[in-house]
Every structure is written in structure tokens, then in C-alpha cells.
N, C-alpha and C positions, 0 to 999 in steps of 0.2 A: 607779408608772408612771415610765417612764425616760424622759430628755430626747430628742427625735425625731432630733435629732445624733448617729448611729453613728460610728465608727471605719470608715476606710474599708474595713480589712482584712477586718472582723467581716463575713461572710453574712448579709443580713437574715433567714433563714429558715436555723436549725441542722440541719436534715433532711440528712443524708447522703445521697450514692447508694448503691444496690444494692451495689455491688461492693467498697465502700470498706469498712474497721474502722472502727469507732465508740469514742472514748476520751472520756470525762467527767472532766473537773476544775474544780479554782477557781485562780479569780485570788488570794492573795491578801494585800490591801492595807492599808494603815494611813496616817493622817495624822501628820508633826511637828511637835513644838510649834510651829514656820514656819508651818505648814499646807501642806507639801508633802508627795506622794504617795510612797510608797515601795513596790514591791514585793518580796514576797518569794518568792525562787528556792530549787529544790534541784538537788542534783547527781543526772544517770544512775548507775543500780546501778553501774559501769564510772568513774564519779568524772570522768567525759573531757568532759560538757557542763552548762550550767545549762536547768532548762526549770520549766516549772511540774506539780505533781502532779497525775496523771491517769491514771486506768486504763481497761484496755478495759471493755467492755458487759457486763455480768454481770443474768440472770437474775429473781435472788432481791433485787437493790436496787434502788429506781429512780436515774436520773440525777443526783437532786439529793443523795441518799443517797451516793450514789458517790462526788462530787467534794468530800462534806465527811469522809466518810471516809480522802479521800486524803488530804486534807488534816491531819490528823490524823496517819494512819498515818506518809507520808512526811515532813510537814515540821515535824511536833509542834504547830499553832496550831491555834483555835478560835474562833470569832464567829459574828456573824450571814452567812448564806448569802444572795443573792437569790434569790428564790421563781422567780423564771426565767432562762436561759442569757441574759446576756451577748452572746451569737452563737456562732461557732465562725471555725475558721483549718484549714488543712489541712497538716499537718506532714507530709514528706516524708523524716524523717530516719529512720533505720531502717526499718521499715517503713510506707510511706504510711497513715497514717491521719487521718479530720477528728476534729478535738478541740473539742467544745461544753465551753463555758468559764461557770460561775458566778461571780460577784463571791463573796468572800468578805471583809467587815472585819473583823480581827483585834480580837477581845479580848481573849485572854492566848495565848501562849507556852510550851511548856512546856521542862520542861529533861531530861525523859525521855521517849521516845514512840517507839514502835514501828521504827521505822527508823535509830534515829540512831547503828548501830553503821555502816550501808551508806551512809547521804547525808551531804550536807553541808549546812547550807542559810545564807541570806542574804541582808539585807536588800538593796536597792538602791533608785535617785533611778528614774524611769521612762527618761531617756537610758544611764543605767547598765545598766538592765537589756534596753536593745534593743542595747547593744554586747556584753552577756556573752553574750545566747543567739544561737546557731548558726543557728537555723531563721528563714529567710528575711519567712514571713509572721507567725512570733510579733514578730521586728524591727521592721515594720511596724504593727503592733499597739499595741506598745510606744510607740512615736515618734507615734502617732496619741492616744492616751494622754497624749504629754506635750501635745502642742497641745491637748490638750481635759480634760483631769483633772476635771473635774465632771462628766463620763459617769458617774464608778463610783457618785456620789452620790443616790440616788433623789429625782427631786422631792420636795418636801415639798406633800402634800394643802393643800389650798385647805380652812380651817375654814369 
């Protein structure tokens, strides 16, 4: 169970419209020995923006499959996934699409994986990473993020 404090940017409700793409990804994040959040970005196939990994809607995987396989594919990390979106933002850059977003906490890294002859990727502070990216409501995300950094942390159950 997540803390009732959203990020203002986040939808409470991930449901796209009709008319819109649907894109799944993760957020994803790791603490410093500080205990500061960091995330991690990758580059468009085009090397030109940072954003977070996330593909469109595919058939054969569900959502949360999706966004940990981008994960993966695009930005080489692996951890634990949240069992549910985060929320969503609606990206406007290239093609408008809303992007339902999984928390993703890194547990390893890797140093080969799928994409890393076409991306770049990158660690960043959470003000960092709302000045690298372009898209207006991931900024806002970001920056909603650094004011509240124990969003990403799931309560701890009541023994």
C-alpha cells in the first residue's frame, strides 16, 4: 500500500482515453549511501533526449511485464517492480502518448544488455533528472518527487 500523497503530476486513475497510445514503463530508482534518491534515465534511439524506458501496449505481455522488460532491454537494471502503476503523465513529445509508470528499485546493473550499443543511460539526483528531460509533465514529476522522495517507498505493513 502506497502513501495517500501523490505527486501532483501522477493521474490518480492510469486508464488512458480512447484515442490516445498507451506506453508502460518504470521508474527506475535507487537510494545513496546519503539516503538520496537517484534516478535512472536513458537516451531516445536518436541519442537527442533523456526519458525513462517504456514501450507501447503489446498484446502478448501484461503492463507490469512490459515496463520491467524495458527495463531491462533499454537500460540494462533489474529489481523489484511495484505490483501496481505509480500512475501515468502524458508525454507529448513525438507522438502523444500517456505513459503508466511502475516504480522500479534497482538491484543490480548490468554491464551488457540488450540496447546498450543504441542508448546511453544515467544515473541522476531527482532535480537533475527534471532538468535533463524535455517532456514538460515527466519535469513536473520529477520535481514533485524531489519534494516528497518517500512516495517511491511502499509503506511498511503494520505487524
Amino acid at each position: 500500500m502506497r502513501s495517500a500523497l501523490r505527486p501532483s503530476t501522477l493521474r490518480s486513475s492510469p486508464t488512458p482515453t480512447v484515442m490516445e497510445r498507451t506506453r508502460y514503463g518504470a521508474l527506475p530508482w535507487r537510494r545513496t549511501k546519503q539516503g538520496e534518491i537517484k534516478i535512472l534515465l536513458v537516451t531516445s534511439r536518436d541519442e537527442e533526449r533523456w526519458q525513462l524506458p517504456s514501450a507501447l501496449t503489446s498484446d502478448d505481455r501484461t503492463p507490469r511485464q512490459m515496463a520491467m522488460t524495458e527495463a531491462f532491454e533499454k537500460a540494462g537494471v533489474f529489481g523489484h517492480l511495484d505490483p501496481n502503476p505509480l500512475g501515468s503523465y502524458t508525454s507529448v513529445l513525438a507522438r502523444p502518448s500517456t505513459v503508466v509508470l511502475y516504480g522500479l528499485k534497482v538491484r543490480g546493473t548490468l554491464t551488457h544488455w540488450p540496447e546498450r550499443v543504441r542508448r546511453k543511460r544515467r544515473w541522476f539526483f531527482l532535480n537533475d533528472a527534471a532538468n535533463a528531460v524535455t517532456d514538460l509533465e515527466l519535469k513536473r514529476l520529477f520535481s514533485s518527487l524531489d519534494a516528497n522522495p518517500g512516495f517511491l517507498e511502499p509503506l511498511r505493513e503494520a505487524a
